[in-house]
C-alpha positions as protocol buffer text, in pm:
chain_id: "A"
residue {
  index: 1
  type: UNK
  ca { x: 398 y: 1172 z: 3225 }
}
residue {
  index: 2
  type: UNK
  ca { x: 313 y: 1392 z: 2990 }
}
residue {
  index: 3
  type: UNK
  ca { x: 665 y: 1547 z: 2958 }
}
residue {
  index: 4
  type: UNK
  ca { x: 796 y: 1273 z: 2877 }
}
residue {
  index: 5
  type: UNK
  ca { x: 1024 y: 1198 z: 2533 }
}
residue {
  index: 6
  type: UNK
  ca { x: 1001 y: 834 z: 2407 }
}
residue {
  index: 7
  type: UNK
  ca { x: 1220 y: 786 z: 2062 }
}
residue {
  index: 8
  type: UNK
  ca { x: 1085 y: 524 z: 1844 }
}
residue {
  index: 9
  type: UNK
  ca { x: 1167 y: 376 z: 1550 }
}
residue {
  index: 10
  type: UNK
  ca { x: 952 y: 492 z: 1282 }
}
residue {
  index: 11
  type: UNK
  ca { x: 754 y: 159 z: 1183 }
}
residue {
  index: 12
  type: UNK
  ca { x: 594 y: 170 z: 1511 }
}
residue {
  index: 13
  type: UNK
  ca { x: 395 y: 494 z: 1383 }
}
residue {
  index: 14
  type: UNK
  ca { x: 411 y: 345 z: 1008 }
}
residue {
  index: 15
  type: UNK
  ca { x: 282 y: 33 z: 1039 }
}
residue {
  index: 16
  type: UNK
  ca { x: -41 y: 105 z: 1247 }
}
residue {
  index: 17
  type: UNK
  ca { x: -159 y: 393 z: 1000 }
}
residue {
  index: 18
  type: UNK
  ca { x: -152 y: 178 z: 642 }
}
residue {
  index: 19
  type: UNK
  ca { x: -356 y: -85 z: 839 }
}
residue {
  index: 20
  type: UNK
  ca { x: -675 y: 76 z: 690 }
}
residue {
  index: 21
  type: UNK
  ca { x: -495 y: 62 z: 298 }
}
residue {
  index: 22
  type: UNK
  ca { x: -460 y: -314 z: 359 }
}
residue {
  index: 23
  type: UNK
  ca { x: -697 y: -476 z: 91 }
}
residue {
  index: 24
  type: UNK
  ca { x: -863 y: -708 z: 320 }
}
residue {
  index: 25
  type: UNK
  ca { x: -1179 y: -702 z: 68 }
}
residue {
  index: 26
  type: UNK
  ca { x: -997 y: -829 z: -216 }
}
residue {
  index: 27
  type: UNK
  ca { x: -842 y: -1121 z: 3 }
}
residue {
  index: 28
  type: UNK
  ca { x: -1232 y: -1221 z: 67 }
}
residue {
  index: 29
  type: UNK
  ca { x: -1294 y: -1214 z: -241 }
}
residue {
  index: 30
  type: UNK
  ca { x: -1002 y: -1406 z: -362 }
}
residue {
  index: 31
  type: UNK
  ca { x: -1122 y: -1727 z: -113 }
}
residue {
  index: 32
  type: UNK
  ca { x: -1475 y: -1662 z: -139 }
}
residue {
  index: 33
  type: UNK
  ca { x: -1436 y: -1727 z: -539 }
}
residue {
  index: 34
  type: UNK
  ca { x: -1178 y: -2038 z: -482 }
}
residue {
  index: 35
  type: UNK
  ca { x: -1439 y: -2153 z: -283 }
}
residue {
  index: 36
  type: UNK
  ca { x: -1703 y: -2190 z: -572 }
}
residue {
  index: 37
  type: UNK
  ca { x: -1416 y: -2268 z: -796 }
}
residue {
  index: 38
  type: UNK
  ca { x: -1402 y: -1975 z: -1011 }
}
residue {
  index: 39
  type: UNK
  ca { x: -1018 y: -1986 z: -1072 }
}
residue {
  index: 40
  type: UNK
  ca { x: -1036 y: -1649 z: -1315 }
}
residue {
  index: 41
  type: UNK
  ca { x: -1148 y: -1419 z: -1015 }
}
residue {
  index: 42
  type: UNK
  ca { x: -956 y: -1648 z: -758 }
}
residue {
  index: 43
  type: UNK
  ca { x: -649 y: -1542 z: -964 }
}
residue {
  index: 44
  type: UNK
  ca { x: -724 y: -1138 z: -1080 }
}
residue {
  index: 45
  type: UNK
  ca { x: -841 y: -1052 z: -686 }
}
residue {
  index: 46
  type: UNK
  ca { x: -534 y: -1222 z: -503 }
}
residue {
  index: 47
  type: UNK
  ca { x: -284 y: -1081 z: -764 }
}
residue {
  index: 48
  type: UNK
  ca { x: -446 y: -702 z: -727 }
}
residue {
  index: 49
  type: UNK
  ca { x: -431 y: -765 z: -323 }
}
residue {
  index: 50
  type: UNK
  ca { x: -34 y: -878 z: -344 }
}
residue {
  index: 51
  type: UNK
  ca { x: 10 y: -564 z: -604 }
}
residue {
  index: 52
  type: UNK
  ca { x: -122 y: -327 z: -363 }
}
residue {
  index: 53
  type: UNK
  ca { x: 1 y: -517 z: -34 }
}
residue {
  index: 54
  type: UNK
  ca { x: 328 y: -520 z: -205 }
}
residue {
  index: 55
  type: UNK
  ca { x: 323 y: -151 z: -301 }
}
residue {
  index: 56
  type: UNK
  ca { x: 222 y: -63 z: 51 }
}
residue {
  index: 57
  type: UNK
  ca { x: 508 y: -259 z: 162 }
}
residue {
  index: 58
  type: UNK
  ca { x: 796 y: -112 z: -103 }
}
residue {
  index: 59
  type: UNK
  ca { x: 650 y: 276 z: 92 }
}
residue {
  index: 60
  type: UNK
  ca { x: 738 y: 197 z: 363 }
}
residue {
  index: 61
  type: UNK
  ca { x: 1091 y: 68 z: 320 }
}
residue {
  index: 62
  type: UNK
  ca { x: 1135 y: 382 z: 64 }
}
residue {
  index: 63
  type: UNK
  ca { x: 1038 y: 589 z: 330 }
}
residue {
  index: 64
  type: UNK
  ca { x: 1230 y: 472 z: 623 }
}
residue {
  index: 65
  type: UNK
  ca { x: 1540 y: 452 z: 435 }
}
residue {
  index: 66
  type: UNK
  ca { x: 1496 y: 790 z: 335 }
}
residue {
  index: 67
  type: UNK
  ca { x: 1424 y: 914 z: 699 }
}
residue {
  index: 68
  type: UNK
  ca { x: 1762 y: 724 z: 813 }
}
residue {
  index: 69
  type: UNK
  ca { x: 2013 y: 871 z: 465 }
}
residue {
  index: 70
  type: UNK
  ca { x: 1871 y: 1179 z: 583 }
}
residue {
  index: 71
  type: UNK
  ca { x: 1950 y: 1169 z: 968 }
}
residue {
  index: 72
  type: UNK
  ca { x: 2265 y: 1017 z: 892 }
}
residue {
  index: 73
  type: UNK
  ca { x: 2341 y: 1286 z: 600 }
}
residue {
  index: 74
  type: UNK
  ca { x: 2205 y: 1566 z: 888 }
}
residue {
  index: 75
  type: UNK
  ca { x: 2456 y: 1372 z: 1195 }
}
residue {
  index: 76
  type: UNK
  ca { x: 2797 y: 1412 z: 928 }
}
residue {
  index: 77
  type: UNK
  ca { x: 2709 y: 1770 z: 875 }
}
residue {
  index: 78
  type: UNK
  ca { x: 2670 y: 1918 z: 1248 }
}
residue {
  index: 79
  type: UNK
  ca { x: 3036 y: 1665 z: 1327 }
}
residue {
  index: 80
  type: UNK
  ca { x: 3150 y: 1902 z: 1071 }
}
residue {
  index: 81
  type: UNK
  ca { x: 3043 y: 2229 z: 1184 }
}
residue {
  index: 82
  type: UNK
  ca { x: 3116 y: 2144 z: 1525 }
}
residue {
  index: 83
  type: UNK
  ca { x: 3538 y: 2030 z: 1478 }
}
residue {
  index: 84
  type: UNK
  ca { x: 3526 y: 2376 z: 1271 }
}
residue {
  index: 85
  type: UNK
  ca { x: 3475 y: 2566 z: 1570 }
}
């Protein structure tokens, strides 16, 4: 098994190493202070956790679409080269 070649798409290497950049900490506190009612820090922590969930999110579609202009830019060239030949 170990020479074996599996092609994945890249999300399944993506997704699994941002999982520690997810702000789990400011979702707590985001319920912990609706809890007591403290609508100020309810609002502040749940809007910097969507910011940052968000921006995590906008990465990885960036980069992915990136990855496939750039296989698809690298595919058109070697057609090219090779119906030169």
């Amino acid at each position: 098994m170990s020479g074996l070649y599996v092609v994945l798409a890249a999300t399944v290497f993506f997704i699994p190493s941002f999982f520690p950049l997810v702000p789990g900490t400011l979702i707590f506190e985001a319920t912990v202070s609706f809890v007591i009612e403290n609508g100020d820090t309810t609002i502040a922590s749940l809007t910097n956790a969507l910011l940052i969930s968000g921006g995590i999110a906008l990465t990885i579609v960036a980069i992915e679409s990136l990855f496939m202009i750039y296989n698809t830019i690298k595919k058109s060239f070697k057609k090219k080269k090779g119906k030169e030949s």
